[in-house]
N, C-alpha and C positions, 0 to 999 in steps of 0.2 A: 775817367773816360778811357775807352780803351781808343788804340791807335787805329789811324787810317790805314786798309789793308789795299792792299797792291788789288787785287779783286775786292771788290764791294761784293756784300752778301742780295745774294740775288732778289728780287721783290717780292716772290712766293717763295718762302722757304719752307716746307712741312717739316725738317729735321734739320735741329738745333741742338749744337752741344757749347758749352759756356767750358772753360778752360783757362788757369791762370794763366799761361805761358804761351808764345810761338812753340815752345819745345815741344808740349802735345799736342801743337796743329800739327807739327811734323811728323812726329811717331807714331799717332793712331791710326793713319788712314795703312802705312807699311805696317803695321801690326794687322791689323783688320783685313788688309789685300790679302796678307799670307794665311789668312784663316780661312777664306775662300768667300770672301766678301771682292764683287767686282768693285772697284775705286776708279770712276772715268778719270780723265785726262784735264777734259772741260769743268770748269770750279762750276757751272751751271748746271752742272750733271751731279755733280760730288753727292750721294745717297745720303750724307750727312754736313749740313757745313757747321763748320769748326772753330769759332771766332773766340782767340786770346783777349781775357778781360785787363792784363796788365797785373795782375797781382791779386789773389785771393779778397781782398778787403773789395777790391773794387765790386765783385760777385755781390759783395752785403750790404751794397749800398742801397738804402730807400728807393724802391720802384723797380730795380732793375727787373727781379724775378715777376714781378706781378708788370712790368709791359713785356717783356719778353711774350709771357702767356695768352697776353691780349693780340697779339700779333695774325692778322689774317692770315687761314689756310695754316695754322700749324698744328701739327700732328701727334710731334713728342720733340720734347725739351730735356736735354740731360745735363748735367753738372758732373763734371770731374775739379775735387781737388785733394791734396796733400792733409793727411793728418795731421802731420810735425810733429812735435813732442807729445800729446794732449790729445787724441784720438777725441774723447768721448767731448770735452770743449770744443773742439771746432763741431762736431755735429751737432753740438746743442744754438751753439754762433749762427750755423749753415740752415737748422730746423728754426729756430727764432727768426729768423729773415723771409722764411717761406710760410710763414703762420699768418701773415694779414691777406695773403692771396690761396692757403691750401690748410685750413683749419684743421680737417681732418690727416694731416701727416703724420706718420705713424711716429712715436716715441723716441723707438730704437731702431737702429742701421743695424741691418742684415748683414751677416757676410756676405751674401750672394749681392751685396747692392739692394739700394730700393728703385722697386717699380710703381709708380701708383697712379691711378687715373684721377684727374680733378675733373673740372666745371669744361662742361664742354665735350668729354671722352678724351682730353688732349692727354697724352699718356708722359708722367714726370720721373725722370731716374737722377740718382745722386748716386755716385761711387766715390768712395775716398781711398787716394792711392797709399799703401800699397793693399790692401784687402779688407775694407772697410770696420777692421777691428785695432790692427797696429800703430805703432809709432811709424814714419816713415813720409815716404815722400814716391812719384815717381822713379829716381833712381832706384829708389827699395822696390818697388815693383819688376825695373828689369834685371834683378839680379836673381828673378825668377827665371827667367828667359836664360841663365847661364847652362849649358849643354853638361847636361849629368857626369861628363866623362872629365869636363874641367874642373870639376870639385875638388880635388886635390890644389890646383893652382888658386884659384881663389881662395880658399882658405888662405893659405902661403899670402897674395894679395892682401889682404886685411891687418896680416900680423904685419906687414913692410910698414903699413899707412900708419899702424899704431906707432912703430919704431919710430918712422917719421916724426909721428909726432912731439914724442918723447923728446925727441932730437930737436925742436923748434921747429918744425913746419904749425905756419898760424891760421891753419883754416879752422873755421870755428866748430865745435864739437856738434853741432848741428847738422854740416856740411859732412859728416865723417862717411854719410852714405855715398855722395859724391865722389867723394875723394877713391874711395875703394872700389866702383863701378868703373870711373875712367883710368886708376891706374890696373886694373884687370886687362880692359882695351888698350892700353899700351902695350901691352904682351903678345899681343893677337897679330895674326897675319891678314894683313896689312895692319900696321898699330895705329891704334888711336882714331878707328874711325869712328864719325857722327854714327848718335844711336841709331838713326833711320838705315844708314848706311849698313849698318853691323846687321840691323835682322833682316834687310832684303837678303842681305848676302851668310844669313844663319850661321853667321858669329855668336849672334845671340839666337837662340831658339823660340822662335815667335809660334810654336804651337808644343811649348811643351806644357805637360800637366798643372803646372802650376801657374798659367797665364789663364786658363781656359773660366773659371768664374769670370774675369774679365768680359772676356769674350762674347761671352754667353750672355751677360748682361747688355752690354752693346747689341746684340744681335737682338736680342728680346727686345729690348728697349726701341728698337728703329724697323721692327719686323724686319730684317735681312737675312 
């Protein structure tokens, strides 16, 4: 079950996106603002709300996807999650769970994301981060957002995290994308800020080329 939210989702909600973490309540709406998506103030305004399942499993759990769709007054339903090691397993995990509510879902994940209309015209998108073909997670997504001109320093970044490693730092080989995104942001002026904070303030680059499939998907997805 996911957590009680400081806001409750409002009664009429037409736009629903499912998300394993707080970390993408936080980040998408400042990814999205800076792409010229208005983001109110008011969570009863919010164009999209954005409710953390607590962890990817909880998304697969029996019913979720098929009440969610039953929900009066909704419009479209998205899913974001993480590939992790296993790209084509989780989407086959993610398409098995959507099979007793949307029979007709397509096989294979696009790179562009899917969009697909079910029972009703309620319009269904899944993206898996980082570009729904990789290994990867989230953090692998904003290190798309890294500004072309830092590419020398990142690089440099990644070879540190490896040395680290080498060296006994015990984060798990899983985690490696983590590890190289936040010590990237340790180098940045001001260091170490939260992701949300890095792309309002285009540390990270929230409209460059290689976010824009994102984007674009979101946008499609929620008519914005």
């Amino acid at each position: 079950m996911a957590k009680k939210q400081l806001h409750p989702r409002p009664p009429l909600c037409p736009n629903l996106l499912l998300v394993e973490s707080d970390v993408e309540k936080q980040i998408i709406p400042h990814l999205m603002e800076n792409n010229g998506v208005l983001w109110s103030k008011k969570p009863e305004d919010y164009p999209v709300w954005i409710e953390p399942q607590e962890g990817y499993s909880n998304i697969l759990k029996p019913k979720v996807i098929s009440t969610e769709l039953q929900n009066s007054g909704l419009r479209s339903l998205g899913i974001v999650i993480d590939a992790d090691q296993d790209p084509q397993a989780r989407w086959k995990e993610l398409r098995d769970a959507c099979l007793p509510s949307i029979p007709d879902i397509p096989d294979t994940l696009s790179e562009t994301g899917l969009i697909h209309t079910v029972a009703d015209g309620i319009r269904f998108g899944v993206w898996m981060m980082p570009d729904n073909q990789s290994r990867g997670m989230l953090e692998t997504f904003l290190v798309f957002l890294i500004p072309d001109k830092k590419e020398e320093l990142w690089i440099y970044a990644q070879e540190v995290v490896s040395e680290a490693k080498n060296r006994g730092a015990n984060f798990i080989d899983n985690h490696q994308d983590k590890a190289n995104i936040y010590t990237w942001l340790a180098w940045q002026k001001p260091p170490g800020q939260k992701f949300r904070d890095a792309i309002t303030e285009k540390i990270l680059e929230p409209s460059h080329p290689r976010s824009q499939n994102f984007v674009t998907w979101f946008k499609s997805l929620y008519g914005l």
